[in-house]
CHARMM internal coordinates of N, CA and C (Angstrom, degrees):
IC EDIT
DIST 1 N 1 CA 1.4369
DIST 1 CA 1 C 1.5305
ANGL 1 N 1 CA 1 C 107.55
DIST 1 C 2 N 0.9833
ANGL 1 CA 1 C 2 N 125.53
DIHE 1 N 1 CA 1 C 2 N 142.45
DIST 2 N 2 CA 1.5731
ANGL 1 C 2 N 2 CA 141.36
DIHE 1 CA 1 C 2 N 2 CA -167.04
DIST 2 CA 2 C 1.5490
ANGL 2 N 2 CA 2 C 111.53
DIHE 1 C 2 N 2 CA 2 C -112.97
DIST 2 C 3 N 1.4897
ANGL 2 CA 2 C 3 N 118.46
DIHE 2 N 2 CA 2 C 3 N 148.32
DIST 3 N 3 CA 1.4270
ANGL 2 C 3 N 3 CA 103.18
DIHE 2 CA 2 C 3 N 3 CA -164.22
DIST 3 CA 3 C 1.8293
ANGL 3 N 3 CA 3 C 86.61
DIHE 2 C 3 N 3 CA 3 C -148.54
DIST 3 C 4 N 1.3279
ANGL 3 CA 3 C 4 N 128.42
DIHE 3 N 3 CA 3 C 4 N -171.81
DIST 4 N 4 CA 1.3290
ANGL 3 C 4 N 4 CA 128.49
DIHE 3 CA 3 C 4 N 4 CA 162.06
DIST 4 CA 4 C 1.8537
ANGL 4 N 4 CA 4 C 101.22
DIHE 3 C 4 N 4 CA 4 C -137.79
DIST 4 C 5 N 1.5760
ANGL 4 CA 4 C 5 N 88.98
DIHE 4 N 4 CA 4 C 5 N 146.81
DIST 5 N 5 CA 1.9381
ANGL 4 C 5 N 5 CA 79.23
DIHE 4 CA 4 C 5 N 5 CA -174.71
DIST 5 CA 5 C 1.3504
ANGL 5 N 5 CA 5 C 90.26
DIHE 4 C 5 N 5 CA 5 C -152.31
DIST 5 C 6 N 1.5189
ANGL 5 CA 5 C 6 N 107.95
DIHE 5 N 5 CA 5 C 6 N 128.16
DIST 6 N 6 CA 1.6195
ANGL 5 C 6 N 6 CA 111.42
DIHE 5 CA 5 C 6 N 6 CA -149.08
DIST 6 CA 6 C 1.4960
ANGL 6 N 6 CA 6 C 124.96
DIHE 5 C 6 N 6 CA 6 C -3.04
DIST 6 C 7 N 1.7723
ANGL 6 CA 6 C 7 N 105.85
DIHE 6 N 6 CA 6 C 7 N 102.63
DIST 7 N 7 CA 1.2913
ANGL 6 C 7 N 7 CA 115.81
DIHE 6 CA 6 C 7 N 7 CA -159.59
DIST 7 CA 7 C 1.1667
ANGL 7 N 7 CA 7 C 135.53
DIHE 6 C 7 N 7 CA 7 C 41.32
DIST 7 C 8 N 1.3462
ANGL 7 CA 7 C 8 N 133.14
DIHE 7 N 7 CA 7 C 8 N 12.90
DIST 8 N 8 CA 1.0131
ANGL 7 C 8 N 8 CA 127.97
DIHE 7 CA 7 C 8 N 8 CA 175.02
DIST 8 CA 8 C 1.6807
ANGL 8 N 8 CA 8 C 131.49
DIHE 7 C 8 N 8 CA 8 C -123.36
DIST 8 C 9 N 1.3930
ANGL 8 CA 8 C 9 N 137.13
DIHE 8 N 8 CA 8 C 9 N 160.55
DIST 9 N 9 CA 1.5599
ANGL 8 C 9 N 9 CA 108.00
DIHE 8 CA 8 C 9 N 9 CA -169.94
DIST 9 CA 9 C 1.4188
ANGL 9 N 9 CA 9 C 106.17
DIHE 8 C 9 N 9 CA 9 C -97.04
DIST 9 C 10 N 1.0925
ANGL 9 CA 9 C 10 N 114.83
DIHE 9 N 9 CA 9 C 10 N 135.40
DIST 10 N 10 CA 1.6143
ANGL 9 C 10 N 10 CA 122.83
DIHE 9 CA 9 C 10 N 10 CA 171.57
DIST 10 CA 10 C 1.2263
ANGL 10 N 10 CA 10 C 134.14
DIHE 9 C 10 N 10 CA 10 C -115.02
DIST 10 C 11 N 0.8676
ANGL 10 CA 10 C 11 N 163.09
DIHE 10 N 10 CA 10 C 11 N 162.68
DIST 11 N 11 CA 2.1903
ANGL 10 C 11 N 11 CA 163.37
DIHE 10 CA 10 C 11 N 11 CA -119.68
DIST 11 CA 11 C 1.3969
ANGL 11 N 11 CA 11 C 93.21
DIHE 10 C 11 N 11 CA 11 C -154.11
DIST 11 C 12 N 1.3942
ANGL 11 CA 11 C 12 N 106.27
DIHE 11 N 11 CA 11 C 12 N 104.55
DIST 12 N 12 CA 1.6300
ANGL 11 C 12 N 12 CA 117.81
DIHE 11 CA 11 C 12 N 12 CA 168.41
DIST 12 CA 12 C 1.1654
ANGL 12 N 12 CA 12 C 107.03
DIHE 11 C 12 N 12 CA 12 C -108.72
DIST 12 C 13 N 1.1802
ANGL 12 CA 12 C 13 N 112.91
DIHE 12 N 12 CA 12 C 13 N 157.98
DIST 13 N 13 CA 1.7228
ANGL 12 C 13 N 13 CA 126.10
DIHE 12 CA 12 C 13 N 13 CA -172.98
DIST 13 CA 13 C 1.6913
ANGL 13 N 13 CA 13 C 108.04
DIHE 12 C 13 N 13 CA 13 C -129.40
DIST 13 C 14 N 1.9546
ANGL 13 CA 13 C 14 N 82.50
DIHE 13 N 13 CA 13 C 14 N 134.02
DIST 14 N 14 CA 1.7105
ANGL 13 C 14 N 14 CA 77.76
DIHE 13 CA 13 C 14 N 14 CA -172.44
DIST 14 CA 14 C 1.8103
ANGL 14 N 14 CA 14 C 89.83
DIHE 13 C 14 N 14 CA 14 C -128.07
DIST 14 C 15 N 1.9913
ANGL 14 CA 14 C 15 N 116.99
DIHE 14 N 14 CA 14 C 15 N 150.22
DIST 15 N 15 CA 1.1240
ANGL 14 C 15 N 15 CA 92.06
DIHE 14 CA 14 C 15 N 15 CA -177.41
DIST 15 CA 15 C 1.3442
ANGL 15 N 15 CA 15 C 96.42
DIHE 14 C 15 N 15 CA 15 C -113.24
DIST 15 C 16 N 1.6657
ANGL 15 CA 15 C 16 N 125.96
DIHE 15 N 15 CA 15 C 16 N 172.69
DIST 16 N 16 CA 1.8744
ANGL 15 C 16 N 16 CA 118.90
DIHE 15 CA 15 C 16 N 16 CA 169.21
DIST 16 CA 16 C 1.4712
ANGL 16 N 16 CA 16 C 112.75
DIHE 15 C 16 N 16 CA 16 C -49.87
DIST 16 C 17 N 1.5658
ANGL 16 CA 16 C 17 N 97.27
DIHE 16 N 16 CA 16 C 17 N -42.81
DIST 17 N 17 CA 1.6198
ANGL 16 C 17 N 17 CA 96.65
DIHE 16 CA 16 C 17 N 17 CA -153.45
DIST 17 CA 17 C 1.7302
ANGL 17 N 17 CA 17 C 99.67
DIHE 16 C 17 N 17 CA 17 C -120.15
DIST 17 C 18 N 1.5611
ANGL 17 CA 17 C 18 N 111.01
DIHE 17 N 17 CA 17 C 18 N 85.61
DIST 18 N 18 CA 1.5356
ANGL 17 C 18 N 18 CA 113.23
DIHE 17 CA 17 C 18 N 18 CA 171.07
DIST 18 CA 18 C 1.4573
ANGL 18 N 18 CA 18 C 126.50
DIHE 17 C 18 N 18 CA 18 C -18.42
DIST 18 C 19 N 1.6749
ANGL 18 CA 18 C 19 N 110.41
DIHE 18 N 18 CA 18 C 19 N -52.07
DIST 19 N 19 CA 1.2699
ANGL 18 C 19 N 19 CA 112.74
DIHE 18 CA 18 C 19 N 19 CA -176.93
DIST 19 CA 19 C 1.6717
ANGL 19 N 19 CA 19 C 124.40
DIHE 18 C 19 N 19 CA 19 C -72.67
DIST 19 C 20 N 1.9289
ANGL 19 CA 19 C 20 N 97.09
DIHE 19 N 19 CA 19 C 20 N -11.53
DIST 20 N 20 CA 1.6973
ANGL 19 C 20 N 20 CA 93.21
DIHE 19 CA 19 C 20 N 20 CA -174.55
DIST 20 CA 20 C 1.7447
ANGL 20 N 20 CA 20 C 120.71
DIHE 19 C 20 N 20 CA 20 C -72.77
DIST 20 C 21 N 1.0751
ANGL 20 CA 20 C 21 N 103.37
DIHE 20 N 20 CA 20 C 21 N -26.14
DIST 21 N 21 CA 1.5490
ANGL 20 C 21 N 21 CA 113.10
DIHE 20 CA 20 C 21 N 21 CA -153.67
DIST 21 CA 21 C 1.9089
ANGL 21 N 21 CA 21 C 90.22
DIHE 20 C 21 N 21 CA 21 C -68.76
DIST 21 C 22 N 1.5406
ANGL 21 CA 21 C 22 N 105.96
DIHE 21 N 21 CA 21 C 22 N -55.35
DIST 22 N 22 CA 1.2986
ANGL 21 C 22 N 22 CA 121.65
DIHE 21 CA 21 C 22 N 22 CA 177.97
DIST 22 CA 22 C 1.7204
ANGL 22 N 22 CA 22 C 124.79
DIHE 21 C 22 N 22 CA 22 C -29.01
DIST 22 C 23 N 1.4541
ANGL 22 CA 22 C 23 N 95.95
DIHE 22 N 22 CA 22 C 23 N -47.67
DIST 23 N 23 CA 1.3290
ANGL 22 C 23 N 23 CA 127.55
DIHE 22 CA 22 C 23 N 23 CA -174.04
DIST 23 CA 23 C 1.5675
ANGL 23 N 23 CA 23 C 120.41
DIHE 22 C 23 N 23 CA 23 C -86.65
DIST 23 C 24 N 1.2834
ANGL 23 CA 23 C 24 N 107.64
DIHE 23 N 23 CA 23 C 24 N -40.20
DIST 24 N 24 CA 1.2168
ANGL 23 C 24 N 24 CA 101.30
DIHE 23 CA 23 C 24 N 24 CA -175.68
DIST 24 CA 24 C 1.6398
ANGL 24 N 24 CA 24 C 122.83
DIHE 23 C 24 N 24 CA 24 C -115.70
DIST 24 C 25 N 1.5070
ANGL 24 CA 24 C 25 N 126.51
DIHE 24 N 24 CA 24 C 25 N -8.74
DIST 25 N 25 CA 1.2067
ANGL 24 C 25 N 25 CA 152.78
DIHE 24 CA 24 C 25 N 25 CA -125.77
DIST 25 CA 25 C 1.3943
ANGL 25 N 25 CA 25 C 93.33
DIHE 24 C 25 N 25 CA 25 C -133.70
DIST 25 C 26 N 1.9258
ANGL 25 CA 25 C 26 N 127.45
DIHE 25 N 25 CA 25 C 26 N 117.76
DIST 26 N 26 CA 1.3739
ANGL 25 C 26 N 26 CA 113.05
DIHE 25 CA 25 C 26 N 26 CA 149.77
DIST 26 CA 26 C 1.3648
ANGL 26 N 26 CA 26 C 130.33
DIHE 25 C 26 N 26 CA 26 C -76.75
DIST 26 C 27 N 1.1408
ANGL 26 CA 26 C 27 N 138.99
DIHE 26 N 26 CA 26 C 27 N -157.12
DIST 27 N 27 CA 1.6205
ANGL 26 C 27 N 27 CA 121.69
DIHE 26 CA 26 C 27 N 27 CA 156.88
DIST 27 CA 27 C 1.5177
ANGL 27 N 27 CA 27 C 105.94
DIHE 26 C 27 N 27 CA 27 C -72.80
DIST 27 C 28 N 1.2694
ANGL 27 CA 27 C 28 N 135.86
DIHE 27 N 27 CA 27 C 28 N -56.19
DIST 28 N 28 CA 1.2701
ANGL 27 C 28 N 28 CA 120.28
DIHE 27 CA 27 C 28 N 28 CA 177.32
DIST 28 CA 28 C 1.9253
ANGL 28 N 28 CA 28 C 126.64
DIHE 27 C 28 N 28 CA 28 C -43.79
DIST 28 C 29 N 1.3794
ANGL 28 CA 28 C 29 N 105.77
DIHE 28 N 28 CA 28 C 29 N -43.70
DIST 29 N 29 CA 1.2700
ANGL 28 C 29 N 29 CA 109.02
DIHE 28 CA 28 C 29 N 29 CA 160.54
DIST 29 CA 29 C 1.5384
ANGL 29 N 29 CA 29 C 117.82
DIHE 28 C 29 N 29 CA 29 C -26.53
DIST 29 C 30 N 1.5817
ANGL 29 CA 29 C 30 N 95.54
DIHE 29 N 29 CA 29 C 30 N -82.38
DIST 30 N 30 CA 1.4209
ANGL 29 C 30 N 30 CA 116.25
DIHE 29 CA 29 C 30 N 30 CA 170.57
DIST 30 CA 30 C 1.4699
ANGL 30 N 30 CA 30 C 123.01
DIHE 29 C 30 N 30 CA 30 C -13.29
DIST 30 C 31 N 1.5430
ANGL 30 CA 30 C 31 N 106.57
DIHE 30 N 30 CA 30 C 31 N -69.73
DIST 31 N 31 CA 1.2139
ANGL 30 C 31 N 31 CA 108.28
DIHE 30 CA 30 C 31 N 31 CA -173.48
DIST 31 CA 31 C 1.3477
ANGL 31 N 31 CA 31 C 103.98
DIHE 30 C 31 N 31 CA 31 C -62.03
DIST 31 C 32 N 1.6450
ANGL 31 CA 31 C 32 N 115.77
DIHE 31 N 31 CA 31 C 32 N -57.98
DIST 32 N 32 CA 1.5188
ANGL 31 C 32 N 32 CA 100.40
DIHE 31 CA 31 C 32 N 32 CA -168.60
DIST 32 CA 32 C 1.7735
ANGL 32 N 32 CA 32 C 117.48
DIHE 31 C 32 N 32 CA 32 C -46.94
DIST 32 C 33 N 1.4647
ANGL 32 CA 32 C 33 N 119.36
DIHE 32 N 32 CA 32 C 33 N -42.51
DIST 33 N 33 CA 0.9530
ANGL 32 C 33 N 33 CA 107.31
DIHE 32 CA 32 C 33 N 33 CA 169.12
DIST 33 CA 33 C 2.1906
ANGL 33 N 33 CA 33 C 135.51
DIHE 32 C 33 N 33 CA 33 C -57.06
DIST 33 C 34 N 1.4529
ANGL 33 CA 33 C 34 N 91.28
DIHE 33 N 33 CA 33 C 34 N -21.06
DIST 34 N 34 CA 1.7257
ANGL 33 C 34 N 34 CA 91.70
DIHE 33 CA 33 C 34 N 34 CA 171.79
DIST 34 CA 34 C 1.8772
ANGL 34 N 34 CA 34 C 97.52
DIHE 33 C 34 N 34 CA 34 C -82.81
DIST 34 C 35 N 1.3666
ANGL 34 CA 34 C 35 N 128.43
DIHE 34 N 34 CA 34 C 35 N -36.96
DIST 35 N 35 CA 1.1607
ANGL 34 C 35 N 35 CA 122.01
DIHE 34 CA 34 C 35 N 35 CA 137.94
DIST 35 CA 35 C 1.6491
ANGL 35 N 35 CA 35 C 124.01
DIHE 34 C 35 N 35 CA 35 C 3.13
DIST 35 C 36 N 0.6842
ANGL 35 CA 35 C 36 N 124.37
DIHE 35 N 35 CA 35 C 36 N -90.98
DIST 36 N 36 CA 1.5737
ANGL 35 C 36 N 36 CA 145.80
DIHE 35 CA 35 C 36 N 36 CA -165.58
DIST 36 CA 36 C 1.6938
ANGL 36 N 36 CA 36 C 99.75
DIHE 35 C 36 N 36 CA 36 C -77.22
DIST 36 C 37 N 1.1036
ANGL 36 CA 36 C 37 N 100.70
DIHE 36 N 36 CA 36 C 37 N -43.43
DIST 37 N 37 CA 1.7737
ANGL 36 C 37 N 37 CA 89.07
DIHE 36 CA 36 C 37 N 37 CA 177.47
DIST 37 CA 37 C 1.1735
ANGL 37 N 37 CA 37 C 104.34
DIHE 36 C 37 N 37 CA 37 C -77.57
DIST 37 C 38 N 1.1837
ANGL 37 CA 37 C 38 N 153.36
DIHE 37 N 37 CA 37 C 38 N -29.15
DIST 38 N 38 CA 1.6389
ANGL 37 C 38 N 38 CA 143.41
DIHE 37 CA 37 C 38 N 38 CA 169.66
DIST 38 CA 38 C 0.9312
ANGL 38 N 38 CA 38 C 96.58
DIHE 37 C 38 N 38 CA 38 C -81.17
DIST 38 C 39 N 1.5137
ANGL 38 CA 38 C 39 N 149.61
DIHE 38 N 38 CA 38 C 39 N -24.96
DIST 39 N 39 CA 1.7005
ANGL 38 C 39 N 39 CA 113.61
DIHE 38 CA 38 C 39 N 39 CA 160.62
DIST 39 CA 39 C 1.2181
ANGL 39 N 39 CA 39 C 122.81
DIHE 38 C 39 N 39 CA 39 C -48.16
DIST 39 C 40 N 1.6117
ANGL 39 CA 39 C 40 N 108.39
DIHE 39 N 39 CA 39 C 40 N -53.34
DIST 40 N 40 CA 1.4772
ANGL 39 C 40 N 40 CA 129.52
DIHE 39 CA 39 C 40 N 40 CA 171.67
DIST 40 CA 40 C 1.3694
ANGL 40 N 40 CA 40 C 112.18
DIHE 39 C 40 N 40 CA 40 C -22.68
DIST 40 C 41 N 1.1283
ANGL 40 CA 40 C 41 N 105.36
DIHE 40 N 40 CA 40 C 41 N -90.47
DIST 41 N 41 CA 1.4154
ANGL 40 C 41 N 41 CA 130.08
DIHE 40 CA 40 C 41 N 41 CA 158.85
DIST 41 CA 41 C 1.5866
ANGL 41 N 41 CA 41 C 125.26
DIHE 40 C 41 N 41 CA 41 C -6.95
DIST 41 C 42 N 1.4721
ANGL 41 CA 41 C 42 N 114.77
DIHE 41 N 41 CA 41 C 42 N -66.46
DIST 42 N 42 CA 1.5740
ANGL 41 C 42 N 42 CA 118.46
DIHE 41 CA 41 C 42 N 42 CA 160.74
DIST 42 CA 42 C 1.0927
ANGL 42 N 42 CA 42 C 104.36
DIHE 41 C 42 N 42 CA 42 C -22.40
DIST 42 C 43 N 1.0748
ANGL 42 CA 42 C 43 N 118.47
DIHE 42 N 42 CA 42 C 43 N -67.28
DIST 43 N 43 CA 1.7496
ANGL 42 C 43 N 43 CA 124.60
DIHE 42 CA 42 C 43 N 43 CA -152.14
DIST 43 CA 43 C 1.3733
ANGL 43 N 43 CA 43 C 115.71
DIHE 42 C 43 N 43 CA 43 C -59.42
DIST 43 C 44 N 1.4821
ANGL 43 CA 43 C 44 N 109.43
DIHE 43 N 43 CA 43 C 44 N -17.85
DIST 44 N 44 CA 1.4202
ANGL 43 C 44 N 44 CA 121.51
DIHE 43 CA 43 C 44 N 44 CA 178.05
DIST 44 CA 44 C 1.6995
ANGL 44 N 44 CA 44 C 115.58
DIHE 43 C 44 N 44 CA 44 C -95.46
DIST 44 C 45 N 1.1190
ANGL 44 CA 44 C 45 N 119.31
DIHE 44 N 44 CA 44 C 45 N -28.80
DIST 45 N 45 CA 1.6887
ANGL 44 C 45 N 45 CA 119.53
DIHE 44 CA 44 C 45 N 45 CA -155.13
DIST 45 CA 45 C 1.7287
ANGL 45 N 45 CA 45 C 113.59
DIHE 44 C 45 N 45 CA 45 C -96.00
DIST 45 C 46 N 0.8593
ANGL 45 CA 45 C 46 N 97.67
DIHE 45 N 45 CA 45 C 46 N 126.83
DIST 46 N 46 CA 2.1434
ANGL 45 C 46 N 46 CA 107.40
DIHE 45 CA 45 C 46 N 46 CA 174.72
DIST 46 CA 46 C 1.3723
ANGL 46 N 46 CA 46 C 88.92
DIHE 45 C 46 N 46 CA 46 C -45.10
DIST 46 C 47 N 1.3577
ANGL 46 CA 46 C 47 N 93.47
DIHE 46 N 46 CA 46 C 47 N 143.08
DIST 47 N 47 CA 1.4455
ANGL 46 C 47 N 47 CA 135.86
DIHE 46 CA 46 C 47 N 47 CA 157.90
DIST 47 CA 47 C 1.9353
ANGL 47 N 47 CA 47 C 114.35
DIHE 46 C 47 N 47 CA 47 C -15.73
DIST 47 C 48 N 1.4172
ANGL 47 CA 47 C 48 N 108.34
DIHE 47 N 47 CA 47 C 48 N -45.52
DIST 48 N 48 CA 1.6144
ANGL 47 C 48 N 48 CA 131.07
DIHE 47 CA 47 C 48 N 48 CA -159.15
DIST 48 CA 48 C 1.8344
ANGL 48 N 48 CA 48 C 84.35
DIHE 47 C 48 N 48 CA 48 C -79.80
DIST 48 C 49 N 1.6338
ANGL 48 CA 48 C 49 N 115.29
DIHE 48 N 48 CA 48 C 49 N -43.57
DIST 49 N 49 CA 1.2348
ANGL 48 C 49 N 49 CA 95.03
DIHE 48 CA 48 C 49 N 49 CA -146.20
DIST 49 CA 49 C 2.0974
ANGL 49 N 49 CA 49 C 94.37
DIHE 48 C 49 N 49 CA 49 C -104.51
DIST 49 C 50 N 1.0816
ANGL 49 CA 49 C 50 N 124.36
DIHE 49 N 49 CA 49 C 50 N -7.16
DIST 50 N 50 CA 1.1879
ANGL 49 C 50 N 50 CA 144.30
DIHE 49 CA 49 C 50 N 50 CA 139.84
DIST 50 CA 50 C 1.9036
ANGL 50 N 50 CA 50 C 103.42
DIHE 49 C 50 N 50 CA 50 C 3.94
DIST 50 C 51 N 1.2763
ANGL 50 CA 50 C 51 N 98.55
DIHE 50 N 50 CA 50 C 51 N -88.06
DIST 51 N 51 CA 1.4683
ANGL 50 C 51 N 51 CA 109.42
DIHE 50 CA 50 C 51 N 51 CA -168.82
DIST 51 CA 51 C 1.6375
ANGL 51 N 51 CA 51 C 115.39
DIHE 50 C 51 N 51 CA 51 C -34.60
DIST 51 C 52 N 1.8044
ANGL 51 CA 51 C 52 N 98.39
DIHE 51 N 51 CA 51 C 52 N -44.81
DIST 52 N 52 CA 1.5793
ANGL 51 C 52 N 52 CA 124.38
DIHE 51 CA 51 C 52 N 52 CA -175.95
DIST 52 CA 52 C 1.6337
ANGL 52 N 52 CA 52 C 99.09
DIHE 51 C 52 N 52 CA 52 C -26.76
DIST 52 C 53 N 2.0754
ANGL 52 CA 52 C 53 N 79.44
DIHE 52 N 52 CA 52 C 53 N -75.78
DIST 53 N 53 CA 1.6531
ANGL 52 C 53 N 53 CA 98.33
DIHE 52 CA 52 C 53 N 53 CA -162.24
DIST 53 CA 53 C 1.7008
ANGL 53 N 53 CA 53 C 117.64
DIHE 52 C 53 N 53 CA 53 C -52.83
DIST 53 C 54 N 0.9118
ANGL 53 CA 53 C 54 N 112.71
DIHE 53 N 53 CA 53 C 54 N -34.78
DIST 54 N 54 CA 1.5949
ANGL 53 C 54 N 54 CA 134.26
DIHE 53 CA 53 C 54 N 54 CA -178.53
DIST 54 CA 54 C 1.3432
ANGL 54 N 54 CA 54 C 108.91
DIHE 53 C 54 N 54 CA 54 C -52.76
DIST 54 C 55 N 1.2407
ANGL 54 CA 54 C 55 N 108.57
DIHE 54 N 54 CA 54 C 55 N -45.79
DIST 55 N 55 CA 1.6609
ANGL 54 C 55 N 55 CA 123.73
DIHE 54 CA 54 C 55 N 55 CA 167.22
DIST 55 CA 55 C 1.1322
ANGL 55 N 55 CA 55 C 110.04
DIHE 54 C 55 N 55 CA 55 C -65.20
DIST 55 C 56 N 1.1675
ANGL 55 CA 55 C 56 N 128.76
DIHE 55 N 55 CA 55 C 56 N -55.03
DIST 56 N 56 CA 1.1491
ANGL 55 C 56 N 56 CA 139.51
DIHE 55 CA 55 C 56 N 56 CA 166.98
DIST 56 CA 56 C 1.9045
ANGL 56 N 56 CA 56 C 134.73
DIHE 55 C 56 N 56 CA 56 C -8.56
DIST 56 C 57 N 1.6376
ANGL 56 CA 56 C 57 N 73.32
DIHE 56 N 56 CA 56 C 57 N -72.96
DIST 57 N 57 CA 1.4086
ANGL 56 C 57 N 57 CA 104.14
DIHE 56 CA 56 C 57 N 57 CA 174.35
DIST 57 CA 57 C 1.6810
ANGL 57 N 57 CA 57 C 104.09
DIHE 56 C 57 N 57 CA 57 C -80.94
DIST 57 C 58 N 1.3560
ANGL 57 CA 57 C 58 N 127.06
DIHE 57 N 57 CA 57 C 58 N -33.47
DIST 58 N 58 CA 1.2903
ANGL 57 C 58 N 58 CA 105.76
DIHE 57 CA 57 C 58 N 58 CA -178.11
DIST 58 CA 58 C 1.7970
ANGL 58 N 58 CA 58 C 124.21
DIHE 57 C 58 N 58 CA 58 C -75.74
DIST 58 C 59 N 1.6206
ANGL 58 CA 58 C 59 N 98.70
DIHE 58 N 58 CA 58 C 59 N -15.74
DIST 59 N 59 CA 1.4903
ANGL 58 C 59 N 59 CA 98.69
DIHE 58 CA 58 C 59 N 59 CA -179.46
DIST 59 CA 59 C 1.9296
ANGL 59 N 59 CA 59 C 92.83
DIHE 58 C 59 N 59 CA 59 C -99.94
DIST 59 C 60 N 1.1696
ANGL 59 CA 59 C 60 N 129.96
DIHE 59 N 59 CA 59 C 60 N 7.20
DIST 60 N 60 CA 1.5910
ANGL 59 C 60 N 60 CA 122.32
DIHE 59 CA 59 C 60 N 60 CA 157.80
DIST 60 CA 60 C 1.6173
ANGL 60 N 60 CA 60 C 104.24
DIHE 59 C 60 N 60 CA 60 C -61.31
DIST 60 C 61 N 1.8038
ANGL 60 CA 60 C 61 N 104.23
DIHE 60 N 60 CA 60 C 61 N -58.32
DIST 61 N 61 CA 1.2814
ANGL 60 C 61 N 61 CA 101.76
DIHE 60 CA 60 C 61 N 61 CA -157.98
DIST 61 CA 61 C 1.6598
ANGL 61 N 61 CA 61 C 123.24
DIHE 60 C 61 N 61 CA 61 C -76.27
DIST 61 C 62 N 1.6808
ANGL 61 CA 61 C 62 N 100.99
DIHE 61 N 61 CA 61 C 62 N -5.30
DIST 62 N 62 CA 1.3774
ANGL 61 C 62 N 62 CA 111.03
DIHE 61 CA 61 C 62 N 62 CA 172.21
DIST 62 CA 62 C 1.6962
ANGL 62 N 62 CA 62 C 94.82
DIHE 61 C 62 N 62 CA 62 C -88.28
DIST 62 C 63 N 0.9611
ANGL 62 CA 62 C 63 N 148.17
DIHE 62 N 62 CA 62 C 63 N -18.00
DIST 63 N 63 CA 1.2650
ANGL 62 C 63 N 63 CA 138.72
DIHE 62 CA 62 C 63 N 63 CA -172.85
DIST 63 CA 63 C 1.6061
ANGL 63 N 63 CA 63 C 97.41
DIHE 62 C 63 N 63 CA 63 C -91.83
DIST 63 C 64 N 1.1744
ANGL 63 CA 63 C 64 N 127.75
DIHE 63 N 63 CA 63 C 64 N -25.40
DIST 64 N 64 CA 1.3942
ANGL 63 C 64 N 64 CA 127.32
DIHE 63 CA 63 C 64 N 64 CA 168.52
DIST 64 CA 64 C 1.4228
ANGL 64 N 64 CA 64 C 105.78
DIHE 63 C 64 N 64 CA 64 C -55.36
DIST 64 C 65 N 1.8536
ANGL 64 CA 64 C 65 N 112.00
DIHE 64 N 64 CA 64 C 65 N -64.15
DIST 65 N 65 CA 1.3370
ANGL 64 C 65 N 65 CA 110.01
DIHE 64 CA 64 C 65 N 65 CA -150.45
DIST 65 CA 65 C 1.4282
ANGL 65 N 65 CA 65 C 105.46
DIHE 64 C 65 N 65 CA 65 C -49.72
DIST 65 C 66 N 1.6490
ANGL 65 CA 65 C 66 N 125.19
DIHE 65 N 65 CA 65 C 66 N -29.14
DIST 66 N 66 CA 1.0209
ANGL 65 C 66 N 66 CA 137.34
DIHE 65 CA 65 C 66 N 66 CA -133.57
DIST 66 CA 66 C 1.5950
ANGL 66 N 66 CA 66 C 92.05
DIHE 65 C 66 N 66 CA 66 C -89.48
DIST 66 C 67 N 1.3462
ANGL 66 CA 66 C 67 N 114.25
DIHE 66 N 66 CA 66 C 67 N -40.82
DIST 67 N 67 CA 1.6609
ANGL 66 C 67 N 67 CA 126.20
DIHE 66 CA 66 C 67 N 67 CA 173.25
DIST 67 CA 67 C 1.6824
ANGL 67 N 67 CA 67 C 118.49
DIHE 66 C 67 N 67 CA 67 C -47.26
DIST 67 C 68 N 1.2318
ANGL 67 CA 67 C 68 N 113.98
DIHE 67 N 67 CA 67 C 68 N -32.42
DIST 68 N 68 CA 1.6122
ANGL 67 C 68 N 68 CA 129.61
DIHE 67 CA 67 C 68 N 68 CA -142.35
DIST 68 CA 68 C 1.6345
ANGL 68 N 68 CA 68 C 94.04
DIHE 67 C 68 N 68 CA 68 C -124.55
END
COOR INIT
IC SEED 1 N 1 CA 1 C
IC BUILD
């Protein structure tokens, strides 16, 4: 899902089930799991929107180091 955040495009995350993430998920979880969906993801997106995800994933994995 695609979002804009002052001018710019950003990777929002939506889950099926509102109450699971809450319940079952630490913050580290979390990330690894938005993790894995922007890998996913790469594999799918034009060229333009590329950079987004890339970003994406690089401020996930600095928000990881920061966990660990």
């Amino acid at each position: 899902m695609w979002g804009r955040e002052k001018g710019r495009r950003t990777v929002t995350y939506q889950f099926i089930d509102s109450s699971y993430p809450s319940l079952c998920l630490d913050k580290k979880d979390l990330i690894l799991a938005q993790l894995e969906a922007c890998k996913r993801l790469l594999e799918y997106v034009v060229d333009e929107d590329k950079n987004t995800v890339e970003s994406e994933i690089t401020e996930l994995k600095m928000a990881l180091d920061f966990l660990t």
